[in-house]
C-alpha positions in Angstrom: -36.7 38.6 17.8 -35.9 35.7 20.2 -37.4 33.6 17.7 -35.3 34.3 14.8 -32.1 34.2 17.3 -33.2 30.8 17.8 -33.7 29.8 14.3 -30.3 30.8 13.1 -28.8 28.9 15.8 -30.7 26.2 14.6 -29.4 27.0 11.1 -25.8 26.9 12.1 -25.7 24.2 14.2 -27.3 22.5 11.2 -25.7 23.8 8.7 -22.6 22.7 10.9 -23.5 19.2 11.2 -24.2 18.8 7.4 -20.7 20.4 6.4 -19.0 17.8 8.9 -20.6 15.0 7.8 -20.0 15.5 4.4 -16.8 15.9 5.1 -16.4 13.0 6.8 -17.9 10.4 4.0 -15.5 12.8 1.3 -12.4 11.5 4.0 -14.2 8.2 4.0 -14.0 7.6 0.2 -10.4 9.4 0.0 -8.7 6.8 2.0 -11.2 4.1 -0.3 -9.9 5.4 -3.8 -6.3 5.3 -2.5 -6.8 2.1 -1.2 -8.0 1.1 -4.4 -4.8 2.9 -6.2 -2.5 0.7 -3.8 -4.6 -2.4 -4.8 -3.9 -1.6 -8.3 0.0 -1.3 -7.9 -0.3 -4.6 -5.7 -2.0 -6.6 -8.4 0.7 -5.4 -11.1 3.7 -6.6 -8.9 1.6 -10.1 -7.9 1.5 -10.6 -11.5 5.5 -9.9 -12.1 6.5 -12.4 -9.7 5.3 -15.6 -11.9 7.4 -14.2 -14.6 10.4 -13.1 -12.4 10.4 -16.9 -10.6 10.0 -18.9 -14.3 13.2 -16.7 -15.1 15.0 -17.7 -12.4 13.8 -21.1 -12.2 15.5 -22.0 -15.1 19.3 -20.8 -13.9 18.5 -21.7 -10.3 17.3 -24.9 -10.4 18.2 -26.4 -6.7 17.1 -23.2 -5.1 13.8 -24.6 -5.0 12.3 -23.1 -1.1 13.2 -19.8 -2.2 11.0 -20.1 -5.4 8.3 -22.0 -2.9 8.2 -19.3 -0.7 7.7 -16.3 -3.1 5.1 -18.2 -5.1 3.3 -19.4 -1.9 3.4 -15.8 -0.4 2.1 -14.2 -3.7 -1.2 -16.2 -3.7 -2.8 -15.0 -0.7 -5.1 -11.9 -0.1 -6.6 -10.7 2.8 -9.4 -8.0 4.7 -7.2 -6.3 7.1 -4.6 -3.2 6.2 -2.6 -4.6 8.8 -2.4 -8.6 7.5 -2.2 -7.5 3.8 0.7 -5.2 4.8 2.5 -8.0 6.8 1.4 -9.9 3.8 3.2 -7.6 1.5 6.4 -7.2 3.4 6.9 -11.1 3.4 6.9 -11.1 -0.2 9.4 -8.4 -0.4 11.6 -10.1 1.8 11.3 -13.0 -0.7 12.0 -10.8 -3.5 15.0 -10.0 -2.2 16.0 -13.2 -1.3 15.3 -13.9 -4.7 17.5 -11.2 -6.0 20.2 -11.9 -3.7 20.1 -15.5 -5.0 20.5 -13.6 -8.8 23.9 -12.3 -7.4 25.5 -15.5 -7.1 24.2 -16.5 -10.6 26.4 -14.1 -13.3 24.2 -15.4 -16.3 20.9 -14.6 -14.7 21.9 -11.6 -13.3 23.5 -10.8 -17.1 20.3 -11.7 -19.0 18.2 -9.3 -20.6 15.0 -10.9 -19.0 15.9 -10.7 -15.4 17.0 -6.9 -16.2 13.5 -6.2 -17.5 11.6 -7.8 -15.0 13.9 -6.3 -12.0 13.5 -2.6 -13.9 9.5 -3.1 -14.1 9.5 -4.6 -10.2 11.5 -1.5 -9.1 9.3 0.8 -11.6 5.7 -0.8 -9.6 7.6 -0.8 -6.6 8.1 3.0 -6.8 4.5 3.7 -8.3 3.2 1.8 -4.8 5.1 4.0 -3.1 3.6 7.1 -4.2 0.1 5.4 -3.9 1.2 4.3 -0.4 1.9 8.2 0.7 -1.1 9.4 -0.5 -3.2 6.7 1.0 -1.6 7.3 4.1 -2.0 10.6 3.5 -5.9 10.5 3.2 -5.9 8.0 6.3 -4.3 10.9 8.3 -6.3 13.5 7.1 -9.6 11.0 8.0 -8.2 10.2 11.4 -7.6 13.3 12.4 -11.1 14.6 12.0 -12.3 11.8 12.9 -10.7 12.6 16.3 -11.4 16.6 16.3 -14.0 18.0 18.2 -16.8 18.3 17.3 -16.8 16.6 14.6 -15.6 13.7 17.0 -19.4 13.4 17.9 -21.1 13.3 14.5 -18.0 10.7 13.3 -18.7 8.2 16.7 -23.0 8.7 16.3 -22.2 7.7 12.3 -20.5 4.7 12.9 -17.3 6.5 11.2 -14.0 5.1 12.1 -10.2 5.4 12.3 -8.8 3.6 9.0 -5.1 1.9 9.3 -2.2 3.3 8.0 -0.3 0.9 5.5 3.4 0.4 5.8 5.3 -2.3 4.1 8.6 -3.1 2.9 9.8 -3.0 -0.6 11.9 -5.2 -2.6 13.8 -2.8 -4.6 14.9 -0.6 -0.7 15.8 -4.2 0.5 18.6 -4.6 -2.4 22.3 -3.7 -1.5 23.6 -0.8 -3.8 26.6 -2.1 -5.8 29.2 0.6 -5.0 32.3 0.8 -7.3 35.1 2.9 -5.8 37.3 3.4 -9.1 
Protein backbone atom coordinates (compact mmCIF):
# COMPACT_ATOMS: atom_id res chain seq x y z
CA UNK A 1 0.00 0.00 0.00
CA UNK A 2 2.82 2.52 0.81
CA UNK A 3 4.20 1.65 -2.36
CA UNK A 4 1.54 2.52 -4.60
CA UNK A 5 1.07 5.89 -2.41
CA UNK A 6 4.38 6.55 -3.41
CA UNK A 7 4.07 5.81 -7.00
CA UNK A 8 1.21 8.14 -7.64
CA UNK A 9 3.00 10.79 -5.97
CA UNK A 10 5.60 10.08 -8.30
CA UNK A 11 2.96 10.18 -11.05
CA UNK A 12 1.70 13.54 -10.16
CA UNK A 13 4.57 15.25 -9.45
CA UNK A 14 5.58 14.01 -12.86
CA UNK A 15 2.71 14.38 -14.50
CA UNK A 16 3.00 17.97 -13.00
CA UNK A 17 6.27 18.85 -14.32
CA UNK A 18 5.48 17.63 -17.84
CA UNK A 19 2.15 19.78 -18.00
CA UNK A 20 4.31 22.94 -16.88
CA UNK A 21 6.85 22.55 -19.17
CA UNK A 22 4.84 22.12 -21.98
CA UNK A 23 3.27 24.93 -21.12
CA UNK A 24 6.04 26.88 -20.86
CA UNK A 25 7.68 26.18 -24.50
CA UNK A 26 3.51 26.66 -25.88
CA UNK A 27 4.15 30.48 -24.00
CA UNK A 28 7.65 30.32 -25.40
CA UNK A 29 6.55 30.00 -29.13
CA UNK A 30 3.26 32.39 -28.45
CA UNK A 31 5.29 35.35 -27.80
CA UNK A 32 7.71 33.86 -31.04
CA UNK A 33 4.73 33.75 -33.55
CA UNK A 34 3.54 37.21 -32.37
CA UNK A 35 6.86 38.48 -32.64
CA UNK A 36 6.86 37.20 -36.02
CA UNK A 37 3.26 38.87 -36.75
CA UNK A 38 4.86 42.34 -35.54
CA UNK A 39 7.93 41.63 -37.86
CA UNK A 40 5.53 41.18 -40.62
CA UNK A 41 3.59 44.62 -40.10
CA UNK A 42 7.22 46.27 -39.53
CA UNK A 43 8.56 45.03 -42.86
CA UNK A 44 5.26 46.37 -44.72
CA UNK A 45 5.55 49.96 -43.19
CA UNK A 46 9.75 49.90 -43.90
CA UNK A 47 8.75 49.30 -47.35
CA UNK A 48 6.06 52.30 -47.53
CA UNK A 49 8.47 54.77 -46.41
CA UNK A 50 10.70 54.71 -49.90
CA UNK A 51 7.49 55.42 -51.64
CA UNK A 52 6.07 57.95 -49.08
CA UNK A 53 9.78 60.03 -49.22
CA UNK A 54 10.03 59.79 -53.39
CA UNK A 55 6.50 61.49 -53.09
CA UNK A 56 7.44 64.03 -51.02
CA UNK A 57 10.76 64.50 -52.41
CA UNK A 58 9.53 65.77 -55.40
CA UNK A 59 7.24 68.81 -53.70
CA UNK A 60 9.74 69.32 -50.91
CA UNK A 61 12.83 69.58 -52.37
CA UNK A 62 14.96 71.82 -49.71
CA UNK A 63 13.60 69.73 -46.87
CA UNK A 64 16.32 67.50 -47.40
CA UNK A 65 17.39 66.25 -43.35
CA UNK A 66 13.97 65.44 -42.84
CA UNK A 67 14.00 63.00 -45.91
CA UNK A 68 17.75 61.93 -44.54
CA UNK A 69 16.57 61.08 -41.33
CA UNK A 70 13.53 58.87 -42.27
CA UNK A 71 15.44 57.02 -44.91
CA UNK A 72 18.53 56.61 -42.58
CA UNK A 73 16.25 55.47 -39.59
CA UNK A 74 14.29 52.88 -41.94
CA UNK A 75 17.46 50.85 -42.84
CA UNK A 76 18.50 49.53 -39.58
CA UNK A 77 17.45 46.30 -37.82
CA UNK A 78 18.33 45.05 -34.62
CA UNK A 79 18.31 41.81 -31.86
CA UNK A 80 16.84 43.43 -28.88
CA UNK A 81 12.82 44.16 -28.33
CA UNK A 82 13.97 47.05 -26.58
CA UNK A 83 16.49 48.74 -29.46
CA UNK A 84 14.09 47.69 -32.30
CA UNK A 85 11.28 49.42 -30.32
CA UNK A 86 13.43 52.64 -29.77
CA UNK A 87 14.23 51.96 -33.27
CA UNK A 88 10.65 51.99 -34.38
CA UNK A 89 9.50 54.99 -32.41
CA UNK A 90 12.34 57.20 -34.13
CA UNK A 91 10.94 56.51 -37.32
CA UNK A 92 7.55 57.43 -36.28
CA UNK A 93 8.66 60.55 -35.01
CA UNK A 94 10.15 61.06 -38.53
CA UNK A 95 7.02 60.14 -40.13
CA UNK A 96 5.39 62.66 -38.50
CA UNK A 97 7.77 65.15 -39.09
CA UNK A 98 7.31 64.15 -42.51
CA UNK A 99 3.61 64.65 -42.43
CA UNK A 100 3.75 67.79 -40.67
CA UNK A 101 6.16 69.02 -43.41
CA UNK A 102 2.98 67.77 -46.00
CA UNK A 103 0.89 70.46 -44.04
CA UNK A 104 2.76 73.36 -45.25
CA UNK A 105 2.75 71.94 -48.75
CA UNK A 106 -1.26 72.25 -50.15
CA UNK A 107 -0.28 70.36 -53.47
CA UNK A 108 1.32 67.42 -51.72
CA UNK A 109 -1.04 67.20 -49.12
CA UNK A 110 -3.85 67.47 -52.21
CA UNK A 111 -2.37 64.70 -54.31
CA UNK A 112 -3.81 61.51 -54.71
CA UNK A 113 -0.42 59.69 -54.08
CA UNK A 114 0.41 61.18 -50.69
CA UNK A 115 -3.44 60.29 -49.77
CA UNK A 116 -2.80 56.71 -50.61
CA UNK A 117 0.36 56.22 -49.12
CA UNK A 118 -0.76 58.11 -45.78
CA UNK A 119 -4.25 55.74 -45.84
CA UNK A 120 -2.01 52.41 -46.30
CA UNK A 121 0.68 53.89 -43.42
CA UNK A 122 -2.21 54.51 -41.07
CA UNK A 123 -3.99 51.04 -42.29
CA UNK A 124 -0.19 49.01 -41.30
CA UNK A 125 0.02 51.25 -38.56
CA UNK A 126 -3.32 50.02 -37.09
CA UNK A 127 -2.68 46.27 -38.13
CA UNK A 128 0.83 46.60 -35.92
CA UNK A 129 -1.19 47.72 -33.35
CA UNK A 130 -3.28 44.78 -33.02
CA UNK A 131 -0.16 42.55 -33.50
CA UNK A 132 1.52 44.69 -30.81
CA UNK A 133 -1.45 43.80 -28.14
CA UNK A 134 -1.37 40.38 -28.76
CA UNK A 135 2.35 40.02 -28.66
CA UNK A 136 2.34 41.78 -25.58
CA UNK A 137 -0.34 39.86 -24.60
CA UNK A 138 1.50 36.39 -25.02
CA UNK A 139 4.64 38.16 -23.30
CA UNK A 140 2.45 38.67 -20.23
CA UNK A 141 0.86 35.55 -20.14
CA UNK A 142 4.77 33.95 -20.49
CA UNK A 143 6.03 36.13 -17.81
CA UNK A 144 3.66 35.55 -15.54
CA UNK A 145 4.17 31.83 -15.41
CA UNK A 146 7.33 32.14 -15.80
CA UNK A 147 7.26 33.89 -12.37
CA UNK A 148 4.47 31.60 -10.62
CA UNK A 149 5.33 29.07 -8.37
CA UNK A 150 6.11 26.25 -9.09
CA UNK A 151 6.38 26.53 -12.28
CA UNK A 152 9.09 29.26 -11.42
CA UNK A 153 11.46 26.32 -10.72
CA UNK A 154 11.02 24.17 -13.88
CA UNK A 155 11.11 27.72 -16.07
CA UNK A 156 14.74 28.92 -14.06
CA UNK A 157 16.22 24.84 -14.30
CA UNK A 158 15.10 25.21 -18.27
CA UNK A 159 16.89 28.16 -19.03
CA UNK A 160 13.23 29.85 -19.75
CA UNK A 161 13.09 33.52 -19.52
CA UNK A 162 11.14 36.69 -19.14
CA UNK A 163 10.56 38.04 -22.87
CA UNK A 164 10.27 42.15 -23.30
CA UNK A 165 7.22 43.75 -23.82
CA UNK A 166 7.28 46.02 -27.09
CA UNK A 167 6.00 49.55 -26.96
CA UNK A 168 6.50 52.01 -29.62
CA UNK A 169 5.11 55.09 -31.01
CA UNK A 170 3.04 55.38 -34.13
CA UNK A 171 2.97 57.79 -36.80
CA UNK A 172 -0.57 58.05 -37.56
CA UNK A 173 -1.33 58.75 -33.06
CA UNK A 174 1.57 61.34 -33.53
CA UNK A 175 -0.65 63.43 -36.28
CA UNK A 176 -2.78 66.43 -35.02
CA UNK A 177 -6.56 65.89 -35.79
CA UNK A 178 -7.76 68.72 -38.13
CA UNK A 179 -10.86 69.93 -36.18
CA UNK A 180 -13.40 72.10 -38.10
CA UNK A 181 -15.83 73.93 -35.87
CA UNK A 182 -18.52 74.97 -38.51
Amino acid sequence: MDKLILVTIIVVVLGTCVWIYNRLVRNRNRVAEAWAGIDVQLQKRHELVPNLVATVKGYVKHESTVLEKVTRIRGHSNETVETRAAEESSLSRSIGRLFALAEDYPDLKASEGFQQLHASLVEIEDHLQYARRYYNGAVRDQNTFIESFPSNLLAQAFGFRSASFFEIELASQRSTPNVSLQ
